[in-house]
C-alpha positions as CSV (number, residue, x, y, z in Angstrom):
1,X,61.4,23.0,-46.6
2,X,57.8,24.0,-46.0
3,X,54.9,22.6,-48.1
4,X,52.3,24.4,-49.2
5,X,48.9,23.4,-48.1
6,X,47.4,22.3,-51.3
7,X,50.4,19.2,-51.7
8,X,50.3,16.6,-49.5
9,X,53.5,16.7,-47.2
10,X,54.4,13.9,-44.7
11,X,52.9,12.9,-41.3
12,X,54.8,13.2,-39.4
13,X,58.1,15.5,-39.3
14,X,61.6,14.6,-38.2
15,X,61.4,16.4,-34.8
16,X,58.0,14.3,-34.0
17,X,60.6,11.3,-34.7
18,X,63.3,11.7,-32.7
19,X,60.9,12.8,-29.9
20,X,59.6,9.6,-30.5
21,X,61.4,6.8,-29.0
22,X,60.0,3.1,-28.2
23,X,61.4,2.3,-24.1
24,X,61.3,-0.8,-22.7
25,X,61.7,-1.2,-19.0
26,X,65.1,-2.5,-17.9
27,X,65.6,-5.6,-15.6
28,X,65.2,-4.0,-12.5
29,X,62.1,-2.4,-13.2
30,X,61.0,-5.7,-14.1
31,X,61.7,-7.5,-11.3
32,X,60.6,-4.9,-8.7
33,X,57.2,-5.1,-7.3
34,X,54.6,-2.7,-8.4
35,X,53.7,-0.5,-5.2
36,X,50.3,0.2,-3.8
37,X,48.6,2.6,-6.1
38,X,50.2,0.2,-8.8
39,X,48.7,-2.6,-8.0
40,X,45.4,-0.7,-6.9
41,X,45.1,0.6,-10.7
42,X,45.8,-3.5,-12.0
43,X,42.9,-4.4,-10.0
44,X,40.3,-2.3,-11.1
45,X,41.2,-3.0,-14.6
46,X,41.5,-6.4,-14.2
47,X,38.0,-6.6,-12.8
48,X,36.4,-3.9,-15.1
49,X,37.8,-7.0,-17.9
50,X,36.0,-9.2,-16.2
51,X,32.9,-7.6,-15.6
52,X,32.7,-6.7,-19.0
53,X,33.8,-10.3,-20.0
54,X,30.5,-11.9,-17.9
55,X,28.2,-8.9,-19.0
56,X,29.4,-10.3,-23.2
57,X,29.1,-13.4,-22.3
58,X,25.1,-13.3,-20.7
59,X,23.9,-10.9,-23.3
60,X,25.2,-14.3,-25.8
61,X,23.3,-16.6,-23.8
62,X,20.2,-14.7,-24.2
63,X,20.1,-13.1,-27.6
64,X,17.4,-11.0,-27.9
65,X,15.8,-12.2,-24.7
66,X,15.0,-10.0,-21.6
67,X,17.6,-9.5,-18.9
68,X,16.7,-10.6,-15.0
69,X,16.4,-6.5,-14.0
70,X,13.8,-5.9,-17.2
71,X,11.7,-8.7,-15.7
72,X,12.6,-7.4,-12.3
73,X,11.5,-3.9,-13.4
74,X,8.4,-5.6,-15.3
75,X,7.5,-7.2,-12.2
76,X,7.4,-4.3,-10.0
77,X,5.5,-2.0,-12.2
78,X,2.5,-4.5,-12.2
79,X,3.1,-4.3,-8.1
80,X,2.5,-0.8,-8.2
81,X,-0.1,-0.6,-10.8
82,X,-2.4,-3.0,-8.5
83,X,-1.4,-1.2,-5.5
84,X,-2.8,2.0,-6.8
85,X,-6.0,0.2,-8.5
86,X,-6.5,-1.4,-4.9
87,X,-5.6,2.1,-3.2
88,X,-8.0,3.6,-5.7
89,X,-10.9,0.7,-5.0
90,X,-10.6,1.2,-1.3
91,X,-10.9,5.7,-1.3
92,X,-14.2,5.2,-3.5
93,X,-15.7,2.3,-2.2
94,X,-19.5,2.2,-1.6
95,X,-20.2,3.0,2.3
96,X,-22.6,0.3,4.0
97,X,-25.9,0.7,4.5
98,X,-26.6,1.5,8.5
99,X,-28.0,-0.7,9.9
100,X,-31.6,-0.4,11.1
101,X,-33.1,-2.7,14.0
102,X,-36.3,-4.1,13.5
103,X,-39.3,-3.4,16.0
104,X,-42.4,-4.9,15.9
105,X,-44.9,-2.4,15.1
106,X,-48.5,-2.2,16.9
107,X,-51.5,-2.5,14.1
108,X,-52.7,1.4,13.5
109,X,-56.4,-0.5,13.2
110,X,-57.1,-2.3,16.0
111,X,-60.6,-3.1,14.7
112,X,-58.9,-5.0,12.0
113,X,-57.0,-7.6,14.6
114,X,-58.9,-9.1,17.0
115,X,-57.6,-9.0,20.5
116,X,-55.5,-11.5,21.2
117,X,-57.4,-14.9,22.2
118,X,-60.0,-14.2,19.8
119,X,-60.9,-16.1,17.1
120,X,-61.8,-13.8,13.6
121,X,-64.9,-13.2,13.1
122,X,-65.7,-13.5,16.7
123,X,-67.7,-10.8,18.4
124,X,-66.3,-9.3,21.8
125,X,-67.3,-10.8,25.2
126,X,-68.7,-13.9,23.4
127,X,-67.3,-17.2,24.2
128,X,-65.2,-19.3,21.9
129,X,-67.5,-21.9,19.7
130,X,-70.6,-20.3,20.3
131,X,-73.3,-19.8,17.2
132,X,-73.1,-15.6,16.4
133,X,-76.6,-14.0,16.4
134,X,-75.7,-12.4,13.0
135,X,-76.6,-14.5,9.7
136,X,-73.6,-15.4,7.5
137,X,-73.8,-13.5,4.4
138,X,-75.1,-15.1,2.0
139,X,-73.3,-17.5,-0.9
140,X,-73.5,-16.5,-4.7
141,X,-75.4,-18.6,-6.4
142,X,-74.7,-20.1,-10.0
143,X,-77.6,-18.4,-11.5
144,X,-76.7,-14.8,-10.1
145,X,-73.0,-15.4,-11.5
146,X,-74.4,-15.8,-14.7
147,X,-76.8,-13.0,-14.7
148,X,-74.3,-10.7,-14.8
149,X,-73.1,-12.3,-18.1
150,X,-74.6,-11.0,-21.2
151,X,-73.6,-13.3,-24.9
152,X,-73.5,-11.5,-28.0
153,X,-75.2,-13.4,-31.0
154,X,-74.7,-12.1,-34.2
């Protein structure tokens, strides 16, 4: 009997049933060993289980906390960042200033600095501590200082 597609009809249909049978393995299936790819196939699922098992079991120890490789990443990127900002200080740093020896220079005016041995105000081929024929200039006097001053009165 067919159904027509607007009434619901079953699931499943009696060849899909007897197709469908539950088998249990007998006793000598159960006793024998599993061989290599077998056991091969039990371990990697056994340790995917555990894996994912540990990986439950961390993310519940630290709820809503960072895991070790985001503060392993976190770490890192502030390595790089001050590597390049130090990279970046040393391309563009300021080159020194060369370095220039110092020479004593000779005085351009010579009448200015007596030969050496020679007191200041000394003239040449006189001796030291002698009186000079010249007259000292002479000293300002209080009265002349005050000439030059003119008070207002009003």
């Amino acid at each position: 009997m067919t159904t027509d597609h607007d009434e619901p009809g079953p699931v499943f249909d009696e060849d899909f049933v007897r197709g469908a049978t539950i088998r249990e393995p007998s006793a000598r299936e159960r006793v024998r060993t599993p061989g290599r790819v077998e056991r091969w196939r039990m371990r990697r699922e056994w340790r995917r289980r555990k894996r994912a098992s540990a990986r439950e079991r961390r993310a519940a120890e630290r709820p809503g906390g960072a895991s070790r490789a985001d503060v392993l990443k976190l770490v890192l990127i502030v390595l790089v960042l001050l590597a390049v900002s130090t990279g970046l200080w040393w391309v563009n740093r300021p080159e020194p200033a060369p370095v220039v020896p110092v020479v004593p220079q000779v005085p351009k005016n010579e009448q200015q600095q007596p030969p050496p041995g020679q007191q200041p105000g000394q003239q040449p081929g006189q001796r030291p501590g002698q009186p000079s024929d010249e007259a000292p200039a002479p000293v300002p006097t209080r009265a002349a200082g005050q000439a030059s001053l003119t008070s207002r009165t009003a």
